[in-house]
C-alpha positions in Angstrom: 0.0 0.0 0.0 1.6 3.3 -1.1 0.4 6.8 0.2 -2.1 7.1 -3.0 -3.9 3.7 -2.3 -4.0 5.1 1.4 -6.1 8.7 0.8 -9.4 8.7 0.5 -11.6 10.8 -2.0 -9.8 13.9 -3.0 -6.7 12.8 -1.8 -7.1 13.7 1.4 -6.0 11.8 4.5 -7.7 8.6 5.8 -8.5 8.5 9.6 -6.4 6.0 10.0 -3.7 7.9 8.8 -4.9 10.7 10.7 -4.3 9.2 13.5 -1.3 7.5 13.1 0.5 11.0 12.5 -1.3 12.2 15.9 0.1 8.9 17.4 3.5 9.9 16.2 3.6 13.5 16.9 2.2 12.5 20.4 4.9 10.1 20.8 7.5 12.6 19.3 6.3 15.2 22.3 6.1 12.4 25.1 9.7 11.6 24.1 10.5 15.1 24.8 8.5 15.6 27.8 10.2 12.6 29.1 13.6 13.8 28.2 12.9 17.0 30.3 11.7 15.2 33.3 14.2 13.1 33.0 16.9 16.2 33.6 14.4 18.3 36.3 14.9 14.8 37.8 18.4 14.6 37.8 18.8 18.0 38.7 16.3 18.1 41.4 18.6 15.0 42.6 21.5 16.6 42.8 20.2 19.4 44.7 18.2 17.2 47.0 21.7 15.7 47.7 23.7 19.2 48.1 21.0 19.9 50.4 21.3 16.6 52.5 25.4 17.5 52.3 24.7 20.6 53.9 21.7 19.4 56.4 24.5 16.7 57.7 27.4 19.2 57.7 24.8 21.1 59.9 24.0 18.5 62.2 27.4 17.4 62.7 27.5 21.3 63.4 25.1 21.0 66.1 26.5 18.0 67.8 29.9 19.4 68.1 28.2 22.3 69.7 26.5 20.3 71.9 29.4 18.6 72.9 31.4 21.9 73.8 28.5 22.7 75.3 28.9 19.7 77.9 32.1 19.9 78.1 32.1 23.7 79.5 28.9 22.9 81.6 31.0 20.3 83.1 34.0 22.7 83.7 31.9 25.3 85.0 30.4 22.6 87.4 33.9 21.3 88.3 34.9 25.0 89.1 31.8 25.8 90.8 32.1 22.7 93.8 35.7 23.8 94.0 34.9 27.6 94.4 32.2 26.1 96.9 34.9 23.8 98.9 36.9 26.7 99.2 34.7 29.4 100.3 33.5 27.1 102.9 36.8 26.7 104.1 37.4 30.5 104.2 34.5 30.9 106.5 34.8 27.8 108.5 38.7 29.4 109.6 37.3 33.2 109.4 33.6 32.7 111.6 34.5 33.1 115.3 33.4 29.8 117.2 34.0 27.6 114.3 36.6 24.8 114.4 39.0 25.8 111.8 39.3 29.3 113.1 39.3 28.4 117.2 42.0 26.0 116.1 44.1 28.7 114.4 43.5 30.9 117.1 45.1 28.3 119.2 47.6 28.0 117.7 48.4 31.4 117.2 48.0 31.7 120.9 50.4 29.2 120.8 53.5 30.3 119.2 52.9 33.8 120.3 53.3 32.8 124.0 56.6 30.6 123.0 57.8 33.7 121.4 57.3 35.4 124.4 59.0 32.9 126.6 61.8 32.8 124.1 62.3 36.7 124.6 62.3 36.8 128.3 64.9 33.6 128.3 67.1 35.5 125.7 67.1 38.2 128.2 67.8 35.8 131.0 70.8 33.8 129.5 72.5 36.9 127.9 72.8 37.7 132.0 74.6 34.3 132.4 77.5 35.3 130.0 78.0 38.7 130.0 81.3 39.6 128.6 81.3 36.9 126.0 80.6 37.6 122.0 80.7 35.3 118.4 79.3 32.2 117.1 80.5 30.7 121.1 78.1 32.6 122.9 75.4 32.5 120.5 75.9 28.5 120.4 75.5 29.0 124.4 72.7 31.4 124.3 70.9 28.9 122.0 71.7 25.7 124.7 70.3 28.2 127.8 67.1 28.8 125.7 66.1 25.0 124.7 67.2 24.0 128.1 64.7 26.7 129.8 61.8 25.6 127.1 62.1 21.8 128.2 63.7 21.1 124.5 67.1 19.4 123.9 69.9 21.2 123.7 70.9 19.9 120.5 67.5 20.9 118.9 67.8 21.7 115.1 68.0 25.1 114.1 65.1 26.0 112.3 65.1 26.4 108.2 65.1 29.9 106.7 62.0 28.3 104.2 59.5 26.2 105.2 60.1 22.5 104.1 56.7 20.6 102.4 55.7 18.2 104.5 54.1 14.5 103.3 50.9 13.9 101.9 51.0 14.8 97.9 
């Protein structure tokens, strides 16, 4: 069948041809469409993509500031019970009638009063050797003094700097 056995009166197109070259064009355009949804696809895929890069470079972001954040709550925490140890230990040795400071005052009371007693038994064994002078009499001064405190007389001087003592 060739293209003239095909028209009908007047040479004009059968239906059936009519619609076969509707069916193509159709076909033609659906092609097309297809092709262009194909590539909004694809695009809209890559963008969805970029977009999850960035919503998991964010989240990441948030976690890490979430960490810091618990890390410096922790800190501050850490700082705040030591601050608390310490200010109770201030007023425990500062607040008349509490141990800390009744024990300080003690001993402040203490050592003053064996300052004292030290002073009056300089004065008393300087009497003891009165024309003497140098490193002798000072060694004898020293003996009078421990003697008159109750301490031996071989007592070790004490140190110009205070030594640490055990514990940490």
């Amino acid at each position: 069948m060739n293209a003239i056995d095909r028209a009908g009166p007047g040479g004009e197109p059968t239906a059936l041809e009519q619609a076969l070259t509707t069916l193509v064009t159709s076909l033609t355009n659906l092609g097309t469409e297809v092709r262009a949804l194909r590539l909004d696809v694809q695009a809209g895929e890559r963008r969805r993509k970029r977009g999850q890069k960035w919503i998991g470079a964010g989240v990441v972001v948030v976690i890490t500031l979430v960490a810091l954040l618990g890390v410096v709550s922790w800190q501050n925490r850490k700082v705040l019970d030591s601050t608390s140890q310490t200010n109770e230990t201030i007023l425990e040795c500062t607040t008349p009638g509490r141990q800390c400071y009744e024990e300080g005052r003690k001993r402040t009371a203490e050592a003053f009063q064996y300052v004292l007693l030290v002073s009056i038994y300089m004065g008393q064994c300087a009497r003891l050797y009165p024309d003497e002078a140098g490193p002798t009499y000072d060694r004898k001064l020293k003996e009078c003094v421990l003697t008159r405190l109750g301490l031996p007389a071989t007592s070790p001087s004490p140190s110009p700097t205070p030594a640490p003592t055990g514990g940490g």
